[in-house]
Legacy VTK file of the C-alpha trace (Angstrom):
# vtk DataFile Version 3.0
C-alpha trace
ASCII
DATASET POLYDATA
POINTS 69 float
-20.444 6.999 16.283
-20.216 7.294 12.637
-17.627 9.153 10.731
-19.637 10.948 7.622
-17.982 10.544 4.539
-17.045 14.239 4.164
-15.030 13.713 7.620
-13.445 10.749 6.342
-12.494 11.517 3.122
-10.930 14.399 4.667
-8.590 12.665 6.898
-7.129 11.072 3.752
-3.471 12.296 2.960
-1.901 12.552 0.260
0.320 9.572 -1.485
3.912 9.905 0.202
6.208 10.343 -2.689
9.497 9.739 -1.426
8.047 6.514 0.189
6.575 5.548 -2.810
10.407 6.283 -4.881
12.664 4.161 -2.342
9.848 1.170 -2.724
10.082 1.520 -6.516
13.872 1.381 -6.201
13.717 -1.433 -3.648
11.476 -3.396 -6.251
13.924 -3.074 -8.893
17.318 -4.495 -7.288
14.943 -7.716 -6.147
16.088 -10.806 -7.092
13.070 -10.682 -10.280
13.336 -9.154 -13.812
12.312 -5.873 -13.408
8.290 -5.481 -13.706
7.743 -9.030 -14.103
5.492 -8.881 -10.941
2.834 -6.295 -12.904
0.236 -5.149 -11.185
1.360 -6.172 -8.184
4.901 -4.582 -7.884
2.595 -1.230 -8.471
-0.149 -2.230 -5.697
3.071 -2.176 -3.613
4.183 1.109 -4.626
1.165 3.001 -3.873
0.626 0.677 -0.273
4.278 2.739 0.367
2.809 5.929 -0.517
-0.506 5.175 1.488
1.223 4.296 4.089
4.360 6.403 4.129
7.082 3.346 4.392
9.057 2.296 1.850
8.150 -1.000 3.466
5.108 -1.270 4.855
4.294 -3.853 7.338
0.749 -5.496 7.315
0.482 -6.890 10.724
-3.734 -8.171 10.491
-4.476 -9.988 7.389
-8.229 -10.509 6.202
-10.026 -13.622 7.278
-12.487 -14.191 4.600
-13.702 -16.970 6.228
-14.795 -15.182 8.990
-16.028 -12.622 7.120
-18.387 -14.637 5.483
-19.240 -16.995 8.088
LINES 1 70
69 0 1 2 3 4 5 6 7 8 9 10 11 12 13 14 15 16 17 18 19 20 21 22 23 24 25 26 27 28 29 30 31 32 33 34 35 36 37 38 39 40 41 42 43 44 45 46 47 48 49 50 51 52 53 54 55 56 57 58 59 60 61 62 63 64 65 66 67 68
């Protein structure tokens, strides 16, 4: 069964805040001038909030090859 997009975009929380802070912290005493990752130090910071972990674990990584297969 289908989730409609109403139900599903109402089972999306909010950003965790204080998970996103203690990943912001934790990406500025890396061994890295601070920012010098971009976009990609900030894709981390909101993956903390979405997730609520100041570091979140991604344990199943896309297979684009089998995705387009």
């Amino acid at each position: 069964m289908t989730k409609s997009l109403l139900e599903t975009l109402g089972a999306i929380e909010p950003l965790n805040l204080e998970a996103m802070e203690a990943a912001r912290k934790r990406q500025d005493i890396l061994t890295k001038p601070q920012g010098s990752l971009g976009q990609l130090e900030q894709l981390s910071i909101r993956l903390a909030g979405m997730m609520a972990s100041s570091r979140p674990e991604i344990r199943h990584s896309a297979n684009w090859e089998e995705r387009v297969g």
